[in-house]
C-alpha positions in Angstrom: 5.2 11.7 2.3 8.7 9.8 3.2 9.6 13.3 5.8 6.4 12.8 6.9 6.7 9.3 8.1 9.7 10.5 9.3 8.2 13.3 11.4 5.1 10.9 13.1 8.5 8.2 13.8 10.3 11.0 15.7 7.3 12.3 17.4 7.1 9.2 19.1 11.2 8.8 20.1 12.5 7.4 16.7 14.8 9.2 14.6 16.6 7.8 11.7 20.1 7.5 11.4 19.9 7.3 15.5 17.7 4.8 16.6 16.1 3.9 13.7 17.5 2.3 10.3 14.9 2.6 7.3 15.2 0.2 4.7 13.2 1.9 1.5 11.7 0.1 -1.5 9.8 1.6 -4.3 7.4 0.2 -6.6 6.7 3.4 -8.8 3.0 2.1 -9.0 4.8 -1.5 -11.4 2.2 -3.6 -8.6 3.5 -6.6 -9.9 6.9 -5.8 -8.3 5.4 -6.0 -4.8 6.1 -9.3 -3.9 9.5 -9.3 -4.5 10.6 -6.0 -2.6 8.3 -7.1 0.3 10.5 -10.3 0.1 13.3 -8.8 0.1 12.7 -6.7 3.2 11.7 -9.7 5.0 15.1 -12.0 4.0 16.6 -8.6 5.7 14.4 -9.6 9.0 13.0 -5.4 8.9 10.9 -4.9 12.3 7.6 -3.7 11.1 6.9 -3.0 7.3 5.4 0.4 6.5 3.3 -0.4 3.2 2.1 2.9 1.6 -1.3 1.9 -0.9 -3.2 -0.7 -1.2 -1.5 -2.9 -3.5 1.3 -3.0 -0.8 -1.0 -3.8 1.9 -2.1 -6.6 0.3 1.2 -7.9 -0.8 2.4 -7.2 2.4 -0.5 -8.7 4.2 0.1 -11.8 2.0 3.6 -12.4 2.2 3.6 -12.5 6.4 1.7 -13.1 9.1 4.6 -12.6 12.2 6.3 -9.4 11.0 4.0 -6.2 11.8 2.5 -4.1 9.0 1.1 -0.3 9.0 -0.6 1.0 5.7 -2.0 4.0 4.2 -4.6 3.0 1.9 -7.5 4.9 0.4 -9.6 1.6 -0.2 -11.7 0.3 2.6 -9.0 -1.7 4.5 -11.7 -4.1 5.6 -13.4 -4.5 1.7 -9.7 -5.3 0.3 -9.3 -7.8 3.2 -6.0 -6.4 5.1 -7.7 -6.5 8.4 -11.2 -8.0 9.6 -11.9 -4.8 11.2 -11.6 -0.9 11.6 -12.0 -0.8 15.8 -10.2 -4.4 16.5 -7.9 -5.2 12.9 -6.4 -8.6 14.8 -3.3 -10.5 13.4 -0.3 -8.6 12.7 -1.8 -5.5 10.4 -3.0 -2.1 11.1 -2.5 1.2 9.7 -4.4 4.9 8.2 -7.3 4.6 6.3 -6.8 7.8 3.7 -10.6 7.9 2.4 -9.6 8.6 -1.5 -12.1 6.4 -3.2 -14.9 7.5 -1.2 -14.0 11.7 -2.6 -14.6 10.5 -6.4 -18.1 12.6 -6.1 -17.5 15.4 -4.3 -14.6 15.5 -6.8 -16.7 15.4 -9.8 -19.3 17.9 -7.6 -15.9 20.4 -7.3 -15.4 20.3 -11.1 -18.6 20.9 -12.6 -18.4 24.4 -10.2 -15.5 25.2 -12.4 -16.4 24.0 -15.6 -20.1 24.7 -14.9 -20.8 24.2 -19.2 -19.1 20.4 -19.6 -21.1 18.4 -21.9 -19.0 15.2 -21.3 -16.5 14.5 -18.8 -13.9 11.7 -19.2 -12.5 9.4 -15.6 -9.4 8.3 -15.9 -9.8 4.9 -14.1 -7.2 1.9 -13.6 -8.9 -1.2 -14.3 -6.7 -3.2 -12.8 -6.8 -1.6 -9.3 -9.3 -4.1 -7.2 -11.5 -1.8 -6.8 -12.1 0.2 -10.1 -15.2 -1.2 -10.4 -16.6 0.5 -7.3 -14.9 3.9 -8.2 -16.5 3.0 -11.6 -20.2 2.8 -9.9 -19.5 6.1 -7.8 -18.7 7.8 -10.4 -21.5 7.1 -12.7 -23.7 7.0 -9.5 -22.9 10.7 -8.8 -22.8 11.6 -12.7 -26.6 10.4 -12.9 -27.5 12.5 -9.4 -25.6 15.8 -11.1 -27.0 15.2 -14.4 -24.0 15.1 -15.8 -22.8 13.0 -18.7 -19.6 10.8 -18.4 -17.5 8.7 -20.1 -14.9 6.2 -18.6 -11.2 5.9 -19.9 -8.5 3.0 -18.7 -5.4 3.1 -18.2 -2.8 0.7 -16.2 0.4 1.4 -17.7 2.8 3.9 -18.8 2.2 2.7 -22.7 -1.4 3.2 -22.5 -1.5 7.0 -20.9 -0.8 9.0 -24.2 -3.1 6.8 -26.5 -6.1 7.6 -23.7 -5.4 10.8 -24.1 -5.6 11.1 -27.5 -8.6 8.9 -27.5 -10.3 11.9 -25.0 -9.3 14.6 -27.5 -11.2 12.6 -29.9 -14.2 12.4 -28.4 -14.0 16.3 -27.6 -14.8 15.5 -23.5 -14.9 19.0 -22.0 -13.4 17.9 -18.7 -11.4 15.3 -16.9 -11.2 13.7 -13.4 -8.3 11.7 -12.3 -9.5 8.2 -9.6 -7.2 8.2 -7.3 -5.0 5.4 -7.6 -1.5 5.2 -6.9 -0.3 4.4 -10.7 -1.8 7.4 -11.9 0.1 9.4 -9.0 3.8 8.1 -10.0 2.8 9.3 -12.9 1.6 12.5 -12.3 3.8 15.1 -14.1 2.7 13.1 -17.6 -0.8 13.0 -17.1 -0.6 16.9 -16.1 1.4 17.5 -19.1 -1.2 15.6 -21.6 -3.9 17.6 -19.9 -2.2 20.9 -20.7 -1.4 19.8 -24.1 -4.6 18.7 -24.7 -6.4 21.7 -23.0 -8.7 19.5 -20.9 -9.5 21.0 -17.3 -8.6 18.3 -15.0 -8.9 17.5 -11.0 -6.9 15.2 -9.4 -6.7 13.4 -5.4 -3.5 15.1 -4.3 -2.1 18.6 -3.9 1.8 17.1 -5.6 -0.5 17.4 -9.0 -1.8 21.2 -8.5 1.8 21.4 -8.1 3.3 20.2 -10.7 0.8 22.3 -13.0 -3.0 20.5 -12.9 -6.0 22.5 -12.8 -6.7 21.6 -9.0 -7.0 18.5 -6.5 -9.4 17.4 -3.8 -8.7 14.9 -1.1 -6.9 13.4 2.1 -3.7 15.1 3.2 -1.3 12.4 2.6 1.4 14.1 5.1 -0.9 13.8 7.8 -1.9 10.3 6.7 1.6 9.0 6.5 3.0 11.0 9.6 0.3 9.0 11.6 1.8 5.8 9.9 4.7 6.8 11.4 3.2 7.7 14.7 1.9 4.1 15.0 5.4 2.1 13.3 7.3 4.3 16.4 4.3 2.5 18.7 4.8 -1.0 17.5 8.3 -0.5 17.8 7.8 0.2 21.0 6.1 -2.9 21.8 2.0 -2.3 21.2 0.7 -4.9 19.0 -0.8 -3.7 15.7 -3.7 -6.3 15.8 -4.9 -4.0 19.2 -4.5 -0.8 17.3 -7.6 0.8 15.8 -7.1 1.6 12.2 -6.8 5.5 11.9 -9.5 7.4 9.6 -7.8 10.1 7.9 -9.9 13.6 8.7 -7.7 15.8 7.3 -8.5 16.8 3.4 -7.5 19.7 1.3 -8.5 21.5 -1.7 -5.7 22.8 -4.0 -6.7 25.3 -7.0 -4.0 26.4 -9.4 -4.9 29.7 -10.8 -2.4 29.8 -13.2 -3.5 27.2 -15.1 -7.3 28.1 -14.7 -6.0 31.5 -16.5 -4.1 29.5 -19.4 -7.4 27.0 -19.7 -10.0 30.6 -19.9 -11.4 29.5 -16.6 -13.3 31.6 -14.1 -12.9 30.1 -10.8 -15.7 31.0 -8.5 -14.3 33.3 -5.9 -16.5 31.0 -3.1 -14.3 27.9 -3.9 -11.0 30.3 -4.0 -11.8 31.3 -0.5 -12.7 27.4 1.0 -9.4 26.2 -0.7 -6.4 25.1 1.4 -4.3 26.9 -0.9 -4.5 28.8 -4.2 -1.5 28.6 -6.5 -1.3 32.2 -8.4 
């Protein structure tokens, strides 16, 4: 995601270590150390701040009014209250709207082809993301319209990931899907490894957990999403106003499947979703 921020600042003229200095700060999905870094980056009077998620749009959104702000989020940018609107944001924030929360689904949709028998199947859902409880009410929304029996699991912190895991072995769910949320994605290579372990089938929002070893992923592509970020910091730098710049919607997405671990799981994945997918991990 960083080299492709990068790539949307150079299309548009800037290239680090040129014209360009980047000052980077990461959170590691710890929200509550948001503030802090964003006020750090201001005491070091940074240009425009870059604020990838929604947590950091929000911080960011909160901690200045003068200094210009690009986001990628994937909640409603307008519902979380960083700008007043999509066409005309106003004030100094503006950014790409990834369209994560609004996949939960055709995510659940996407599993149930591939583990067409599931009696129950668990969402992993951060309850302390603002809006959980609309991911909550999709969810169970699109469970009901599928027919499909679901049970909800929390988690918010690194502590609490193996204990939910252990508490979704014990109540035998068949199948797991992953709300996006940007906690859950710095820890991805645990929750991939308690899903193998556990032998629970598993989807996920981005392709980095296909990757690393998950069953498959559906949603935005987050290069694209953050090279546009770029695109628009290299604008602002140039001297557009972000309040005048429409907020992007991402149109990009991309199914991942990871036949290996469909193999290792005794899953048959139907050839008709091998040959729609982006990629296919063998």
């Amino acid at each position: 995601m960083a080299a492709a921020y990068r790539k949307g600042l150079e299309e548009v003229g800037f290239a680090e270590g040129k014209n360009v200095l980047i000052e980077s700060r990461w959170a590691d999905g710890q929200y509550d150390r948001l503030p802090e870094l964003i006020a750090d980056l201001i005491k070091r009077k940074v240009t425009v701040i870059m604020a990838g998620g929604p947590p950091a749009a929000q911080a960011a959104k909160t901690a200045t009014s003068s200094i210009p702000v690009v986001f990628t989020s994937g909640d409603d940018p307008v519902q979380i209250g960083v700008v007043t609107s999509i066409n005309h944001p106003g004030g100094n924030v503006t950014g790409v709207h990834v369209l994560f929360t609004e996949l939960e689904s055709k995510k659940l949709s996407l599993l149930r082809e591939v583990v067409p028998k599931a009696g129950v199947v668990a969402a992993l859902v951060n309850q302390t993301r603002p809006i959980a409880n609309s991911q909550t009410a999709e969810l169970e929304a699109a469970a009901k319209k599928f027919g499909q029996r679901i049970q909800i699991f929390h988690a918010a912190s690194e502590q609490e990931i193996e204990p939910v895991f252990a508490s979704m072995a014990q109540a035998k769910v068949d199948a797991l899907l992953v709300a996006a949320d940007a906690f859950f994605n710095a820890r991805r290579e645990q929750i991939v490894l308690l899903a193998s372990r556990h032998a629970i089938p598993a989807i996920y929002e981005q392709r980095s957990f296909a990757a690393a070893g998950g069953l498959m992923s559906y949603g935005t592509n987050l290069a694209d999403s953050y090279r546009q970020a770029g695109v628009y910091t290299g604008r602002i730098l140039k001297g557009e106003k972000p309040g005048d710049m429409p907020v992007v919607q991402a149109s990009k997405f991309e199914l991942v499947i990871n036949l290996k671990t469909a193999k290792a799981l005794g899953l048959e994945v139907p050839l008709h979703l091998q040959q729609i997918a982006d990629e296919v991990i063998e």
